[in-house]
C-alpha positions in Angstrom: 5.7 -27.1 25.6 4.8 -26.6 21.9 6.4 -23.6 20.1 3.4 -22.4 18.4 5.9 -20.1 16.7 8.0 -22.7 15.4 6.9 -22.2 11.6 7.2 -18.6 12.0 10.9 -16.5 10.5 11.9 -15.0 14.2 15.9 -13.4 14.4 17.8 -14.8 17.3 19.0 -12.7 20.1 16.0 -10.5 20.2 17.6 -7.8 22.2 19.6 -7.2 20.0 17.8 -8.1 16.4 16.2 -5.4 13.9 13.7 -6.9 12.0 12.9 -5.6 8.8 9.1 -4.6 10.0 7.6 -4.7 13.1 3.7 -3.1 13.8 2.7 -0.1 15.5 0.3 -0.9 18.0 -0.5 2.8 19.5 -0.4 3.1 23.1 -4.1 3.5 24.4 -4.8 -0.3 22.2 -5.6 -2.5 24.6 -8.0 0.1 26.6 -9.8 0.9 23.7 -10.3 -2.7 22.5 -11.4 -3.7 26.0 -14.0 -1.2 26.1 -15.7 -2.4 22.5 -15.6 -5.8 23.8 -17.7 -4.3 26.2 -20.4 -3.2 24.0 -23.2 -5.0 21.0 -20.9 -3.8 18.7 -17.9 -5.7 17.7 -18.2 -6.1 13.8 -19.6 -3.2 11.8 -21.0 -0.3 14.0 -20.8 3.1 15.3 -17.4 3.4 15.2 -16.6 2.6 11.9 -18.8 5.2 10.6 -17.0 7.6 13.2 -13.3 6.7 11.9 -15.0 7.2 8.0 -15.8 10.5 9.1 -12.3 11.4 10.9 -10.4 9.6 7.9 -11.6 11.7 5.5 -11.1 15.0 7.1 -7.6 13.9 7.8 -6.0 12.2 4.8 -8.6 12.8 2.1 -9.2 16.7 2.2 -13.4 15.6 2.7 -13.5 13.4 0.0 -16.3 10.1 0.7 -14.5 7.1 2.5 -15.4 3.7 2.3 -14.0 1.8 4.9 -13.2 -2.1 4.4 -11.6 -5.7 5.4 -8.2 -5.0 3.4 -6.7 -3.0 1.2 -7.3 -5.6 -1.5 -11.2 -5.1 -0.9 -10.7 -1.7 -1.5 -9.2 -2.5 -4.7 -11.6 -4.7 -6.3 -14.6 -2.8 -4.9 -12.3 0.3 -6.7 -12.1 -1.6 -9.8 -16.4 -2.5 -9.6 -17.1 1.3 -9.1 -15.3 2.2 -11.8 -17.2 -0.4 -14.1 -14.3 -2.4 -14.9 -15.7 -5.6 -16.9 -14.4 -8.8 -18.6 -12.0 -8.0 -21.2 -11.7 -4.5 -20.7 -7.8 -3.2 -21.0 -6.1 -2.0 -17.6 -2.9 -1.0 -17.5 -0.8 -2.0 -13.9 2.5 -1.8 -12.6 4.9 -4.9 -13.1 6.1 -4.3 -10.0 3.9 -4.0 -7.3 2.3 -6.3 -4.4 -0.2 -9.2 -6.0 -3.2 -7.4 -4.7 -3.1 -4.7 -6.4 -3.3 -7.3 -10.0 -5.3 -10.2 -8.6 -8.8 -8.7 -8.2 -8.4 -7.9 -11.7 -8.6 -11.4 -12.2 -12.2 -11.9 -10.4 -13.4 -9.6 -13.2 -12.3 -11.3 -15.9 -9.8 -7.9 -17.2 -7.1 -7.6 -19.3 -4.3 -6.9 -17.8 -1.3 -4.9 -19.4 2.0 -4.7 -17.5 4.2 -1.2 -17.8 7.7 -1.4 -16.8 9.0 0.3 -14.1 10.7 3.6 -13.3 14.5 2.5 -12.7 15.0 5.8 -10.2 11.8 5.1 -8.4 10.4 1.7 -8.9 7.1 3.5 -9.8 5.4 2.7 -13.3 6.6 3.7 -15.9 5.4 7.3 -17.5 6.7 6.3 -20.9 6.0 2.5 -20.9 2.1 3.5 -20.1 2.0 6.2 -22.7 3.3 2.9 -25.5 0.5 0.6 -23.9 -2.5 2.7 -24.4 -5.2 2.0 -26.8 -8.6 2.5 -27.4 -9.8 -0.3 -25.5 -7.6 1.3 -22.3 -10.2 1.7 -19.7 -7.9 2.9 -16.4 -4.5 3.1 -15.1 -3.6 1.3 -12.0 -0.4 2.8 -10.1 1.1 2.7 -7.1 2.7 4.8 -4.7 6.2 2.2 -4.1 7.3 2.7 -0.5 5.9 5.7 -0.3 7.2 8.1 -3.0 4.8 9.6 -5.4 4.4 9.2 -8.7 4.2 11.9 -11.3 0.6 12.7 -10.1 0.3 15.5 -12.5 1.7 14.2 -16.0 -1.2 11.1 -14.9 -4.0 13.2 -14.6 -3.0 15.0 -18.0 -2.5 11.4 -19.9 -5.8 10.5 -18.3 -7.3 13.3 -19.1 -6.3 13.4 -22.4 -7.7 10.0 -23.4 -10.5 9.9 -21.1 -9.1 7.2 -18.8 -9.6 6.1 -15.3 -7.0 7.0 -12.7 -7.3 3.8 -9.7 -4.0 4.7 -7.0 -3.1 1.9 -4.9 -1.6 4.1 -2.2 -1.6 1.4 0.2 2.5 2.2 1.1 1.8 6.5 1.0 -0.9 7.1 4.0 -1.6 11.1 4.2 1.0 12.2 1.4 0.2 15.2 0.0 1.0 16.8 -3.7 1.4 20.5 -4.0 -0.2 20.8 -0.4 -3.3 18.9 -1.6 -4.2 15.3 -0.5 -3.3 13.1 -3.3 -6.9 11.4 -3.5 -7.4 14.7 -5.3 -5.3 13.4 -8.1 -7.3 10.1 -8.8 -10.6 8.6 -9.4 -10.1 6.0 -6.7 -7.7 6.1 -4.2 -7.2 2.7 -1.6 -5.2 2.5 1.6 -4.3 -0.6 3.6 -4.1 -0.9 7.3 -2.5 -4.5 6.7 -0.5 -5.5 10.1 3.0 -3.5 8.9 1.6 -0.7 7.4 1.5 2.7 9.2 -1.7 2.3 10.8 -3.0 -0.9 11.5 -6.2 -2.4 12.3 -4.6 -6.3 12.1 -5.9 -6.3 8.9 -8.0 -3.8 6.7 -8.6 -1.1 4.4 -10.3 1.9 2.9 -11.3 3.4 -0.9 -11.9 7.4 -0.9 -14.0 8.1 -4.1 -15.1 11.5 -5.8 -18.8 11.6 -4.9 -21.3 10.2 -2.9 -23.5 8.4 -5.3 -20.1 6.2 -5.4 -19.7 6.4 -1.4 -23.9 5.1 -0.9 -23.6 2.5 -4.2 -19.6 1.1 -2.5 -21.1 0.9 1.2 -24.2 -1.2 -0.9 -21.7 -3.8 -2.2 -19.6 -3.9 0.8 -22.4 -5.5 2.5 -24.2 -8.2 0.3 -25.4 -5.8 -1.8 -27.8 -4.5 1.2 -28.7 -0.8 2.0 -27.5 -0.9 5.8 -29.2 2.1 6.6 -32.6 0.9 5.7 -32.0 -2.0 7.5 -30.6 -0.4 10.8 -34.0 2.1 10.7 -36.5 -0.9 10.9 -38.0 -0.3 7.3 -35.3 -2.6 5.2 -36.8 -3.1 1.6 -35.7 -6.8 1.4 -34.8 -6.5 -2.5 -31.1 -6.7 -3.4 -30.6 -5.5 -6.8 -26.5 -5.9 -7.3 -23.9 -8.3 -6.5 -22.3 -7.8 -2.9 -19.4 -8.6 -0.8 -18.9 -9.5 2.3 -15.9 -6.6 2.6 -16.1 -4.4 5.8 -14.5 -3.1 8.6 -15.0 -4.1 12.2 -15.5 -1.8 15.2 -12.5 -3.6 17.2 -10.5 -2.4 13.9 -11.7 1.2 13.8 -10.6 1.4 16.9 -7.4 0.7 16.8 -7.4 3.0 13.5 -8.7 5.7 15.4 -6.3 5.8 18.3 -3.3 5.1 15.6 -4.8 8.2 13.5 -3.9 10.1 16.8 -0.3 9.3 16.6 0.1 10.0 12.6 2.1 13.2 13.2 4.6 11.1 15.2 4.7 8.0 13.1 5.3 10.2 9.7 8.2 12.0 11.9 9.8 9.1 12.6 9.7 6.9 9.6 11.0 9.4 7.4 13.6 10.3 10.3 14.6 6.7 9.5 14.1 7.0 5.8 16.8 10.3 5.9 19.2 8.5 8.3 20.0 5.7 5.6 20.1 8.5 3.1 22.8 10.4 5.1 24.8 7.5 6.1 25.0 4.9 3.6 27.5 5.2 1.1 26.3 5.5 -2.4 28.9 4.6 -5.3 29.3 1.8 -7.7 28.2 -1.2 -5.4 25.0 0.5 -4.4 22.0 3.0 -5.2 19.5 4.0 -2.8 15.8 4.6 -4.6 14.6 8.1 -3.2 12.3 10.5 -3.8 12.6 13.1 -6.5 10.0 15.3 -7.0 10.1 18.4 -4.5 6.3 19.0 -4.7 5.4 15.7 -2.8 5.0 15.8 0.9 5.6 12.1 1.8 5.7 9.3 4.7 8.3 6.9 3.6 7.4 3.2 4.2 10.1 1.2 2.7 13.9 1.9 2.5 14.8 0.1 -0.8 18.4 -0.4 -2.0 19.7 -1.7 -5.7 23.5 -3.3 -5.7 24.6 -6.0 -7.5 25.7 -7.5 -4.1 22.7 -7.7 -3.0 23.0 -11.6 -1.8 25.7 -11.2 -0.7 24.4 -8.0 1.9 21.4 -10.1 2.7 23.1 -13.2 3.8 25.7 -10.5 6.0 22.8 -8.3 7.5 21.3 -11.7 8.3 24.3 -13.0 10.4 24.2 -9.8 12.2 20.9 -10.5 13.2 19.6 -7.7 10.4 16.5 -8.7 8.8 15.5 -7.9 4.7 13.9 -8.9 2.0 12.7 -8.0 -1.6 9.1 -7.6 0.0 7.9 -7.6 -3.9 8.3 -9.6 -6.9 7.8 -8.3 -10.2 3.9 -10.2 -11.0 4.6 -10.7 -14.7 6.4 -13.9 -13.4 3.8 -15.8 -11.8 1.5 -18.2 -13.4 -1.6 -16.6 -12.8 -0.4 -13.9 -15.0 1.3 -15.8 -17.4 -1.2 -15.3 -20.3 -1.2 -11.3 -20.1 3.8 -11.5 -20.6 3.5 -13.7 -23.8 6.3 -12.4 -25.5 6.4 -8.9 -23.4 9.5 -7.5 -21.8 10.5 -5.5 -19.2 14.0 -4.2 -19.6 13.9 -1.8 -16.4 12.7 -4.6 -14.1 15.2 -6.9 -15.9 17.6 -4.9 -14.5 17.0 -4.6 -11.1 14.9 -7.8 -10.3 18.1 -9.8 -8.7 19.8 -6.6 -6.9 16.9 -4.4 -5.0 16.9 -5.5 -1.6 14.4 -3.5 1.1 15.9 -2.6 4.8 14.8 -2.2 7.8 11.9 0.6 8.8 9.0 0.9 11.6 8.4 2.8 14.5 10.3 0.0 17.1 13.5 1.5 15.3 15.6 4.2 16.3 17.9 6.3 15.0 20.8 4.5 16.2 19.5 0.9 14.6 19.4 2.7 11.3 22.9 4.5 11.6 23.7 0.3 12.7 22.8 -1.0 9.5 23.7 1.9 7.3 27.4 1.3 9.3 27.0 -2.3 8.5 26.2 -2.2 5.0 29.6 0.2 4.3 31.7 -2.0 5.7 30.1 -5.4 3.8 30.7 -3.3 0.5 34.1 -2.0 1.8 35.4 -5.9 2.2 33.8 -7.0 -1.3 
């Protein structure tokens, strides 16, 4: 029989394997699938209105949601709201996933890399404050597995010279900043509900905006550029009169959303139960720095676990034989072709530092406690021997 997995990375000895992600699929899944396969409404319908309305109350303290295919929809529809065009200047994190860059490509942007916070791995405060000029038209930043950025010193650089704030917080799902949700600190805020990310709708996303001139014109473009609503009352004015997508979420998607939304509380609890077991247990010195969080106003729900050692091939190819899984996850984007023409004779002396020796471990709700105090034990006694 074929192994239709063949051409997929799986760890041998599954019993007894940790792979470095693994998706939470919430319990009532399969009962609530079966029941909208059951109905007319398997793409875009009742229910993803109803998980709009519940997302918002729950992560975005009211604000309008947009919900979408992916998390890089959100982004480029984020990037269209804000009237990003051709040649306008963006400034965006070196180090981040592609998606947040690439739909700056579709509109024809210029993109400017800041360096990266070595404690963090966020953007740089101090490398964005150097790239902006008076062709700046937003910041782009992103919330790196899960720790906040300095929400407060961006809305005061913003402010100050009348700059868009875009938040890719596609890794920080219901953080909060000084007990507010932190869509309050941006113009546009995105989350993904990619397979591995806390909630998970196999594959999609959502954009909370400020208002709901934004919310109706968003919803317009998500769809071809059609007013749904019209259409679904039986009076549809057949004129389209801007550029759509074909961007939005399914009702077998909000479903899922809606039953992991449910089990928040418990995921948050036990990734960052996870998150402070590697903290407690791993060894920090010379051979090895854990990135943590710093700022004691942030109220967070870690999603990646990331490590910076010099030996960090060397604990990779180790984990590995122990049937550990890692991996970098990211790569810093100023080194791939598509972006070659924004680098020309730019550097990036944080992420030169770092880009050969971060190394991300193990986190997700199949974990427990003892797994992580398994690696963290592991990964002492590989640096102990070196």
């Amino acid at each position: 029989m074929r192994n239709k997995f063949k051409d997929y990375p799986i760890l041998e000895n599954k019993g007894k394997s940790i792979p470095i992600f693994y998706p939470h699929i919430p319990k009532n899944a399969k009962k609530s699938v079966s029941k909208v396969l059951s109905t007319r409404w398997i793409g875009q319908g009742p229910l993803v209105d109803l998980f709009e309305k519940r997302f918002s109350n729950q992560f975005s303290d009211d604000m309008p949601v947009i919900a979408v295919g992916s998390g890089t929809d959100a982004l480029h529809l984020a990037y269209i709201l804000g009237d990003i065009k051709k040649n306008d200047e963006i400034i965006c994190p070196v180090f981040t996933c592609t998606a947040t860059n690439i739909p700056l490509l579709y509109i024809g942007a210029k993109i400017k890399f800041a360096d990266i916070d070595p404690k963090t791995l966020n953007i740089s405060i101090e490398s964005i404050e150097r790239l902006i000029t008076k062709k700046t038209k937003a910041i782009v930043f992103v919330n790196y597995g899960g720790i906040l950025n300095n929400l407060d010193k961006l809305n005061q650089i913003a402010k100050k010279n009348k700059i868009i704030l875009i938040q890719d917080a596609a890794q920080s799902l219901g953080a909060k900043y000084k007990n507010k949700s932190i869509t309050k600190y941006a113009d546009f805020t995105i989350y993904s509900f990619q397979a591995i990310k806390h909630i998970t709708s196999g594959d999609g996303g959502a954009l909370v905006v400020k208002n709901k001139f934004l919310e109706k014109k968003g919803k317009r473009i998500r769809w071809f550029g059609i007013d749904r609503p019209k259409k679904q009352g039986g009076t549809w004015e057949n004129d389209i009169k801007e550029v759509g997508y074909k961007y939005q979420l399914t009702d077998l998607g909000a479903c899922l959303l809606l039953d992991s939304m449910k089990e928040y509380k418990k995921i948050k609890k036990h990734r960052n139960s996870i998150y402070n077991t590697y903290l407690k247990n791993i060894i920090q010195n010379n051979k090895i720095q854990c990135i943590k969080t710093l700022d004691k106003n942030a109220d967070e729900v870690m999603w990646l676990f990331t490590i910076i050692s010099p030996y960090k091939d060397i604990l990779q190819k180790k984990l590995r034989e122990k049937n550990i899984e890692t991996n970098q996850v990211h790569f810093r984007n100023d080194r791939y072709s598509i972006f070659k023409k924004f680098v020309k004779n730019k550097s990036f002396k944080n992420m030169d530092l770092i880009q050969n020796k971060y190394l991300v471990l193990p986190m997700h709700t199949k974990m427990t406690i003892i797994d992580a105090k398994r690696v963290s034990l592991e990964i002492n006694r590989i640096l102990k021997n070196i």
